[in-house]
N, C-alpha and C positions, 0 to 999 in steps of 0.2 A: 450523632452522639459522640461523646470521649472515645477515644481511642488509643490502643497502644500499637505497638508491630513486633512481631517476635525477627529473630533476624532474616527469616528468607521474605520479611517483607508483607506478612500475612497479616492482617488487624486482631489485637485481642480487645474484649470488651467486658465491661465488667457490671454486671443486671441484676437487678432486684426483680424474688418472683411477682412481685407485684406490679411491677412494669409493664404495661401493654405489650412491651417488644417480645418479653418472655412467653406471654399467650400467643403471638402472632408466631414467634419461630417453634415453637412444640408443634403448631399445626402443620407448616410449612417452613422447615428451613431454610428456603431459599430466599436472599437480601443483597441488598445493594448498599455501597455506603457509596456518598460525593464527597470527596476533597474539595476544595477548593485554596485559592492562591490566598492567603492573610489580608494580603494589604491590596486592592480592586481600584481604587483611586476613582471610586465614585462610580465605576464601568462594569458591573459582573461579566460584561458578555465578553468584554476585552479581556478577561482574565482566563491564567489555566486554571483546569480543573480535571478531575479522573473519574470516574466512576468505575470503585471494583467490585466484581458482582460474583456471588458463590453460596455457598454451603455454610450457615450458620448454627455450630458445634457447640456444648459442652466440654471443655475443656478437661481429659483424661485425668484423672488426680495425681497421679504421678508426672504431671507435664504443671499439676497449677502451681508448686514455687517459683518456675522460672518466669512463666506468665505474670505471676505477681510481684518479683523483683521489676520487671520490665514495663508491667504497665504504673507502679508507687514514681519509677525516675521518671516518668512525665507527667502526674498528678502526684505529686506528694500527698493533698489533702485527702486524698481516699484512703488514707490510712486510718483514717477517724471511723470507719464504716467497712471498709475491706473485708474483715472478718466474722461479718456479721453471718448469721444462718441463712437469712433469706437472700445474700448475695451470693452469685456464681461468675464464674471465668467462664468466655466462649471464645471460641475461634473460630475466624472468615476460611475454610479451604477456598483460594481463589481461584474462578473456571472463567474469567475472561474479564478483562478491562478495557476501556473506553474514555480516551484522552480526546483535551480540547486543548489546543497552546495557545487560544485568542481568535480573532474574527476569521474562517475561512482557514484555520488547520487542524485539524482534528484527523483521529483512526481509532483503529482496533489493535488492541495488542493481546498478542495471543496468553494464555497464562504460565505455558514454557517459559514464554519470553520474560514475564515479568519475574517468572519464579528465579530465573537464572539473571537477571539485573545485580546490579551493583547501586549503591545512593550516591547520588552526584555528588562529587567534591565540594560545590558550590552552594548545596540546598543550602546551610545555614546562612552562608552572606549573601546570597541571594536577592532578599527586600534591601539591602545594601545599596547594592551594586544600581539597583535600577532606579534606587529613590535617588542617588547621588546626577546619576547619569541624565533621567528625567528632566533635575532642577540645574544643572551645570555645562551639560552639554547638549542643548535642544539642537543647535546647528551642527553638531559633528553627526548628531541622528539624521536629519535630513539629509546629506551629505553620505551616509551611510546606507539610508536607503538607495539613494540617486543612483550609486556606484554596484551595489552586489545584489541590490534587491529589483535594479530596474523600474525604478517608480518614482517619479516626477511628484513629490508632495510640501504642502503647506506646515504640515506638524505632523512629527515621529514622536510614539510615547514605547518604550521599551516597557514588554510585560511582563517577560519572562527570562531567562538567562539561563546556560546549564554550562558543561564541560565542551561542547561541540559549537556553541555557538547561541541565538538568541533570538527572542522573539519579538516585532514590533506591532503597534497599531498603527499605523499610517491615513492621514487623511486629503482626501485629492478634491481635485476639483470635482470628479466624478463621484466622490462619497467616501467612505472608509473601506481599508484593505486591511488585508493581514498577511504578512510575510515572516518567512523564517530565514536569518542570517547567519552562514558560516563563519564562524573562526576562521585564521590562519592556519591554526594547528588546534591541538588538543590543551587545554588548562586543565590545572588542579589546584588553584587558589587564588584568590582576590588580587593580590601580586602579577600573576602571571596575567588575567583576565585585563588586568590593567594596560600592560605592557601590547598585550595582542592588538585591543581598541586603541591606542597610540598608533599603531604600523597601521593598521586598518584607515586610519583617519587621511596621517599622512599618501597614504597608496593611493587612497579615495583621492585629494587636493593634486597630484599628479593626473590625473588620468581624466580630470572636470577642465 
């Protein structure tokens, strides 16, 4: 369902008592919500995704303006309905999450960990970066598996991307893989991301 995030990263949701969800969490407040990556390219399983899992709240009334400014900047049109009587503010308290980055990478992250996170520099160009990469550079992908990721393949499709580095789906003669590729170093914009996959490329074409 919609979603907002207040800033440590936590989901707000915004429910009509009429809503089945709102009968299901007064019995039992415990839910899960799944992320999932926007754009799948036809592949869900190739794609990331998160599942955060916790404590679905009522949001404190002294805590619902900022909740409300916060979830209207990503649905504007709930503002047509926001203050109606029978809708309420909740809040996800998050006690454990479960990341996939694509075929064969996946874990647990603790909710210390996520609570203390930072959002990637790159979330937004993100679908960017890999729709361009995907349709432009398919041979510098193979080429880039070949060299960091160790993998002899026919087709590299980039699924993911972040500050660290990046995710591919790779296809072999033995079937499909899923690897994760370092950076050079650390990025914080589409700029620098660009620059890194250049030396990356070139490094790779010395060393083949």
């Amino acid at each position: 369902m919609p979603y907002g995030l207040d800033n440590r990263g936590r989901p707000i949701f915004l429910i009509s008592t009429m809503a089945m969800h709102t009968h299901n969490l007064r019995a039992d407040s415990r839910a899960s919500l799944l992320v999932t990556q926007p754009d799948t390219n036809g592949d869900p399983l190739g794609a990331s995704r998160v599942t955060l899992m916790g404590n679905v709240l009522t949001i404190p009334e002294p805590e619902v303006p900022e909740a409300r400014k916060l979830y209207l900047a990503r649905y504007a049109n709930s503002q047509y309905w926001v203050d109606f009587e029978d809708f309420s503010f909740y809040g996800m308290d998050v006690v454990d999450v479960y990341y996939v980055g694509g075929f064969g990478v996946m874990g647990w992250v603790s909710a210390a960990e996520y609570d203390g996170s930072q959002p990637d520099p790159l979330a937004d160009s993100m679908a960017e970066i890999i729709q361009h990469m995907n349709a432009d550079h398919k041979d510098a992908l193979i080429l880039l598996a070949q060299v960091f990721a160790r993998i002899d393949s026919r087709e590299v499709t980039m699924t993911a991307v972040d500050r660290l580095g990046f995710h591919v789906r790779v296809k072999t003669k033995d079937g499909m893989r899923g690897a994760r590729i370092a950076f050079l170093r650390e990025v914080t914009n589409p700029e620098e991301t660009r620059k890194v996959l250049v030396e990356m490329v070139q490094q790779a074409r010395s060393q083949v």
